[in-house]
TORKOL-4160 file (C-alpha; in steps of 0.2 Angstrom, whole numbers, padded with zeros to 4 digits, m for minus):
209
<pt num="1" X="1546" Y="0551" Z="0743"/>
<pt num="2" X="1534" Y="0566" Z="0743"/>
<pt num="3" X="1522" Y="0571" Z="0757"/>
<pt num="4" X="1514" Y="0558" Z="0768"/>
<pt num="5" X="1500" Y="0558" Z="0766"/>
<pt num="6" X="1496" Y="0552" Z="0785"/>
<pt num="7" X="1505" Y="0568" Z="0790"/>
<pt num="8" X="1489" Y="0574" Z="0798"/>
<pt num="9" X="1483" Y="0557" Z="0807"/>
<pt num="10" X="1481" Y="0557" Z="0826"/>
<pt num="11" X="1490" Y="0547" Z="0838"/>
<pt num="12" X="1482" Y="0547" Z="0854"/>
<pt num="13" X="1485" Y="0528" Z="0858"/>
<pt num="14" X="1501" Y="0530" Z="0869"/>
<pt num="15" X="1508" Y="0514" Z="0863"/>
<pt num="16" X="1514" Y="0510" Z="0846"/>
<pt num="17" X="1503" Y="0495" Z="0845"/>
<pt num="18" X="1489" Y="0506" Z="0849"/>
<pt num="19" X="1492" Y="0518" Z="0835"/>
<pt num="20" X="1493" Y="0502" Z="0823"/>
<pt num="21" X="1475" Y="0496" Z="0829"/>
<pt num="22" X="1468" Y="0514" Z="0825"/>
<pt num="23" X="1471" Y="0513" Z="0808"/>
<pt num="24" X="1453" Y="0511" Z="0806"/>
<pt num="25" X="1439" Y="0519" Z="0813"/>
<pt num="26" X="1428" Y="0505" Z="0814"/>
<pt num="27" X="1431" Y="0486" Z="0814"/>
<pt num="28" X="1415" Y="0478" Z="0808"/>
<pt num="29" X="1413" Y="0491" Z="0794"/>
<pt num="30" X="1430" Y="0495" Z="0789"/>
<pt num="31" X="1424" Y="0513" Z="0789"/>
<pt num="32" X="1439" Y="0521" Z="0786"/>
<pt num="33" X="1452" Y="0509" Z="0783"/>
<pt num="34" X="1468" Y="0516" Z="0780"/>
<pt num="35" X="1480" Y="0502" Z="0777"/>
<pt num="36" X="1474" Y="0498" Z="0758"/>
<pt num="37" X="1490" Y="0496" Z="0750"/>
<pt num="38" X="1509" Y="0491" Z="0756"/>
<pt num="39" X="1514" Y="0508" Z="0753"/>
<pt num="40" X="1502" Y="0513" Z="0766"/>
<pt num="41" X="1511" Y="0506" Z="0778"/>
<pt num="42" X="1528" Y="0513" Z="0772"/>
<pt num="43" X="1516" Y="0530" Z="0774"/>
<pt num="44" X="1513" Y="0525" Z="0792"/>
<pt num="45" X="1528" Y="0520" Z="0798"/>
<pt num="46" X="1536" Y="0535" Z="0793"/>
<pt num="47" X="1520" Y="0545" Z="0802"/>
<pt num="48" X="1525" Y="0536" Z="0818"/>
<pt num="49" X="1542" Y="0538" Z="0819"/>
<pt num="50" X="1547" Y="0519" Z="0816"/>
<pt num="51" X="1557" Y="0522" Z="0803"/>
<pt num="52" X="1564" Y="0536" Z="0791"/>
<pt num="53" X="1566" Y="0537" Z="0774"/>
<pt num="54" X="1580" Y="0531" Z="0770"/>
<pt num="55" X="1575" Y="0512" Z="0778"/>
<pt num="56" X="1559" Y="0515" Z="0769"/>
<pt num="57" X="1564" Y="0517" Z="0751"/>
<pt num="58" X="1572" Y="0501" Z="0749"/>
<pt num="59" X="1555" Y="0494" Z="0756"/>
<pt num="60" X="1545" Y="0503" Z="0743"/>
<pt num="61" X="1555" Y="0498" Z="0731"/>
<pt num="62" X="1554" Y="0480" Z="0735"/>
<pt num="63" X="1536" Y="0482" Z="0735"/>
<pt num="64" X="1535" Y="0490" Z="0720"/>
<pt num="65" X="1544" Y="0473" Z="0711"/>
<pt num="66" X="1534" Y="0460" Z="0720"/>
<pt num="67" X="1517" Y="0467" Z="0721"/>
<pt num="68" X="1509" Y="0449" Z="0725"/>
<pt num="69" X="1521" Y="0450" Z="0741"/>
<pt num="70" X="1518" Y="0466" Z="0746"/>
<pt num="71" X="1499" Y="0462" Z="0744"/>
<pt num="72" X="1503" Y="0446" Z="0757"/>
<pt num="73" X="1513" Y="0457" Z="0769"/>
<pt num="74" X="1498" Y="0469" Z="0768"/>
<pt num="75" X="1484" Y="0457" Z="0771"/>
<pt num="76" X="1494" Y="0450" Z="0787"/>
<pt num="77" X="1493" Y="0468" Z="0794"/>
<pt num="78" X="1474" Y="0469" Z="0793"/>
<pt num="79" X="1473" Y="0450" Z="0800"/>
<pt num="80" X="1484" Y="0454" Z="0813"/>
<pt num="81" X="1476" Y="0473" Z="0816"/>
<pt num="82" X="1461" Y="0466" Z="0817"/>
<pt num="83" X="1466" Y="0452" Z="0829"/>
<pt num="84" X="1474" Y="0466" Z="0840"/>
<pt num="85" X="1458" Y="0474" Z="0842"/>
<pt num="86" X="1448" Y="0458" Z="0845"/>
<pt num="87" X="1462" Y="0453" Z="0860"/>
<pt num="88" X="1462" Y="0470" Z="0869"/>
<pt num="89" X="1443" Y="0471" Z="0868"/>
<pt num="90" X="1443" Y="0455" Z="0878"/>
<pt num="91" X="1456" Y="0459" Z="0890"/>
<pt num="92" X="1446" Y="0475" Z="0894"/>
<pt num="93" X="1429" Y="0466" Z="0896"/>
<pt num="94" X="1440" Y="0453" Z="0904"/>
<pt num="95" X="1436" Y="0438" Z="0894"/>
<pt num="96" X="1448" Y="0427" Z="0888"/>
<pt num="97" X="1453" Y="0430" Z="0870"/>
<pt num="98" X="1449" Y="0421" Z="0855"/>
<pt num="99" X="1461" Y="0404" Z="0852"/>
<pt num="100" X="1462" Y="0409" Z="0834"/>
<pt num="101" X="1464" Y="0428" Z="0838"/>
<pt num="102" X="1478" Y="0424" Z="0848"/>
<pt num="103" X="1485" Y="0411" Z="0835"/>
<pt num="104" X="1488" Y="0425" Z="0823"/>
<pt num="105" X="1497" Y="0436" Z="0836"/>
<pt num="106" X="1507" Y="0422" Z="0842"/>
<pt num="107" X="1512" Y="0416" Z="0824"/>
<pt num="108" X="1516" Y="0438" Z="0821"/>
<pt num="109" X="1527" Y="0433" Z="0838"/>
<pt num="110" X="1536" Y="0421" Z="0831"/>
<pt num="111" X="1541" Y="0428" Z="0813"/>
<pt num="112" X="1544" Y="0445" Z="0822"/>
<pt num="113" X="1557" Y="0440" Z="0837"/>
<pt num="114" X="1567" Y="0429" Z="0826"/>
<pt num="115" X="1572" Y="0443" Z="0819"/>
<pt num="116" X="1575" Y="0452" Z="0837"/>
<pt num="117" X="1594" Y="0458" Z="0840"/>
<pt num="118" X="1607" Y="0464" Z="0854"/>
<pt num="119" X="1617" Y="0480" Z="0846"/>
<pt num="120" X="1627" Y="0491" Z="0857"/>
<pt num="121" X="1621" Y="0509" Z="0861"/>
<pt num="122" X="1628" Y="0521" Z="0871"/>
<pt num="123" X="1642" Y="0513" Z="0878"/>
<pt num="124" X="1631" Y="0499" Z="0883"/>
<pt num="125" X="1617" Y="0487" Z="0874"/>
<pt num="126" X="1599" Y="0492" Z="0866"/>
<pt num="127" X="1587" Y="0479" Z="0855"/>
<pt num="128" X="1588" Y="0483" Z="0836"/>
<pt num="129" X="1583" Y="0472" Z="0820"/>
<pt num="130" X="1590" Y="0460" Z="0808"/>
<pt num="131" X="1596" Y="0470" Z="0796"/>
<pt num="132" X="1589" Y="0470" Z="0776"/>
<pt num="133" X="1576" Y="0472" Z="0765"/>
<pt num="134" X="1561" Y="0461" Z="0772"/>
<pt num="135" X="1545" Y="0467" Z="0768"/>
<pt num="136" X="1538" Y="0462" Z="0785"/>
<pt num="137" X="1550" Y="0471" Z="0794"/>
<pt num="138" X="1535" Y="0485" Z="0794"/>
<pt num="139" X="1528" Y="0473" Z="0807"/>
<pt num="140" X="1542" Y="0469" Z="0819"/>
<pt num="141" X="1540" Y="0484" Z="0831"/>
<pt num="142" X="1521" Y="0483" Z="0832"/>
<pt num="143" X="1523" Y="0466" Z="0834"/>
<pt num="144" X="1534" Y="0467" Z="0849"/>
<pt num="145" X="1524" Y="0481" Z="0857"/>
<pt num="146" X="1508" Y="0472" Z="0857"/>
<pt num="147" X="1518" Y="0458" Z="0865"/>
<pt num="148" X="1527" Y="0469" Z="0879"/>
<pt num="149" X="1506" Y="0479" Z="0883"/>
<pt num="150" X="1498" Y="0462" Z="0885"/>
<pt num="151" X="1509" Y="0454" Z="0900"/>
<pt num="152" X="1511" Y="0473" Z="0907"/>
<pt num="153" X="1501" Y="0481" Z="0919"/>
<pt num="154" X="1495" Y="0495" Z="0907"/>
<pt num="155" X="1486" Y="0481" Z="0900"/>
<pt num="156" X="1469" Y="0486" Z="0910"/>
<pt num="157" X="1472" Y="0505" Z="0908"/>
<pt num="158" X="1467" Y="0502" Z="0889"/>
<pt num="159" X="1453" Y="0510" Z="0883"/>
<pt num="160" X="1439" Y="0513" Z="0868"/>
<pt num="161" X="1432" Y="0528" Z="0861"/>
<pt num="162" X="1414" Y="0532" Z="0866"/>
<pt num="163" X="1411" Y="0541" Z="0851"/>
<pt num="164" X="1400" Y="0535" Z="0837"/>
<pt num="165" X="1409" Y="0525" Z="0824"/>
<pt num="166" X="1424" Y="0526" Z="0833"/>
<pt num="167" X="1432" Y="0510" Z="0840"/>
<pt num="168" X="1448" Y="0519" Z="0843"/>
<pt num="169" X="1459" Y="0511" Z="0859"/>
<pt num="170" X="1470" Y="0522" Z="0870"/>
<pt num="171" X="1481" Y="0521" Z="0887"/>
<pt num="172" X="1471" Y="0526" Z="0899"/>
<pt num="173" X="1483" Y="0537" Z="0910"/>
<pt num="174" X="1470" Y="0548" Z="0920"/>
<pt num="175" X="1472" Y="0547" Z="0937"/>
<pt num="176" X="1455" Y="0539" Z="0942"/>
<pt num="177" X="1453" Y="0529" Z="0922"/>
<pt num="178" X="1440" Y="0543" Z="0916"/>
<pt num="179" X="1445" Y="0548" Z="0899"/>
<pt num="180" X="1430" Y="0543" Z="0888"/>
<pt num="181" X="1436" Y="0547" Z="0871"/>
<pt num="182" X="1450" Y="0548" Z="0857"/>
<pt num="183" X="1452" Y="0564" Z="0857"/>
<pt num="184" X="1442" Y="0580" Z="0864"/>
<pt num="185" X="1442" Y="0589" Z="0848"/>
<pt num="186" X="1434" Y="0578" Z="0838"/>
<pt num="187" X="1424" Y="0563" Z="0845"/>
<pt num="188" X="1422" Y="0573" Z="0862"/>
<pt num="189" X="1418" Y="0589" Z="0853"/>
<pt num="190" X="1405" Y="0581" Z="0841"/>
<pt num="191" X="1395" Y="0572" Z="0855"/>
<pt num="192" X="1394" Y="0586" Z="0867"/>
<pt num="193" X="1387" Y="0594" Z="0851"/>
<pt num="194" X="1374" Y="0582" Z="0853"/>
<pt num="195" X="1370" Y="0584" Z="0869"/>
<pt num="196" X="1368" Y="0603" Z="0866"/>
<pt num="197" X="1356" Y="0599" Z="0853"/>
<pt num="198" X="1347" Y="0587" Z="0861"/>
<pt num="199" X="1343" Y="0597" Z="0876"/>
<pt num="200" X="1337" Y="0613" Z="0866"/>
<pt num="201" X="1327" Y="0602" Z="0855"/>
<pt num="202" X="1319" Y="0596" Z="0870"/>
<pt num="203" X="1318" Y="0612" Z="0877"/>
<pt num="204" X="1308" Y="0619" Z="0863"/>
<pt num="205" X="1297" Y="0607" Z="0863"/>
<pt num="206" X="1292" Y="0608" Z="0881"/>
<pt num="207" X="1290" Y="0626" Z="0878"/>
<pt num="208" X="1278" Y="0623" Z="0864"/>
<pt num="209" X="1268" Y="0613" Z="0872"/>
């Protein structure tokens, strides 16, 4: 299947539905967007750990024989992503979410669980997935993790980037809820750029005057 091309993407959500949500830097301007064709979800999952290659060549496959599904299958994970964001925004500024927000996730919910299924592992019992070739199988685990964060207790540790055009979400697992950004290297690193910046430009101005 080649290299993926998402080989070099961060995942600093802590949850899988997390990760999912950050597939875009910023939600009202798309900036970013990297879920632009079916196979970028393949390209994802596969980033993630969801699923290896051998699950995800059939996939493509399929895809690449019913381009109008694929398309549809696509467009449902932007509408739910986008959802996603939209529910654990209001959960964090503890508003209630949107009724047509938590229509998509519910309707993702019920597509997704029906295909939920009890497999033995390890001598005992694990869930797995309805096997075959769905197209919307790419969903199931995202779906089913959303679900799992939003009735938990880890629900209020999630968080938003505070960098600029960056609406990335994260668990919050520092001890007092202090992280601030995605990632140190990047957002955190470019804003205390800024602040370096601003204070010498200020500095230098004082001094001239």
């Amino acid at each position: 299947m080649g290299d993926n091309p998402f080989a070099d993407l961060s995942l600093i959500g802590g949850r899988l539905s997390l990760d999912f949500v950050n597939t875009v830097d910023t939600h009202d301007t798309r900036l970013d967007d990297k879920l632009n064709g079916y196979s970028d979800l393949l390209w994802w999952a596969l980033r993630v750990g969801m699923m290896d290659e051998a699950a995800a060549a059939p996939l493509r496959a399929a895809a690449e024989a019913d381009p109008a599904r694929a398309e549809e299958v696509r467009a449902a994970a932007v509408e739910l992503r986008e959802a996603l964001y939209r529910v654990f925004m209001a959960a964090r500024a503890q508003e209630p979410a949107d009724e047509a927000d938590l229509s998509v996730l519910n309707r993702e919910i019920s597509r997704a669980l029906g295909h939920l299924r009890l497999v033995g592992a390890d001598g005992g019992f694990g869930w797995g997935w309805e096997d075959g070739v769905q197209l919307e199988r790419v969903l199931w685990p995202v779906v089913r993790d959303a679900a799992e964060l939003l009735v938990s207790g880890e629900l209020r540790r999630v968080g938003k980037c505070c960098g600029d055009n960056c609406d990335w979400l994260y668990l919050d697992t520092s001890r007092n809820r202090s992280r601030r950004w995605c990632d140190m290297q990047s957002c955190g690193n470019r804003a205390k750029a800024r602040r370096h910046y601003h204070r010498a430009r200020v500095g230098a101005e004082a001094g001239g005057g």
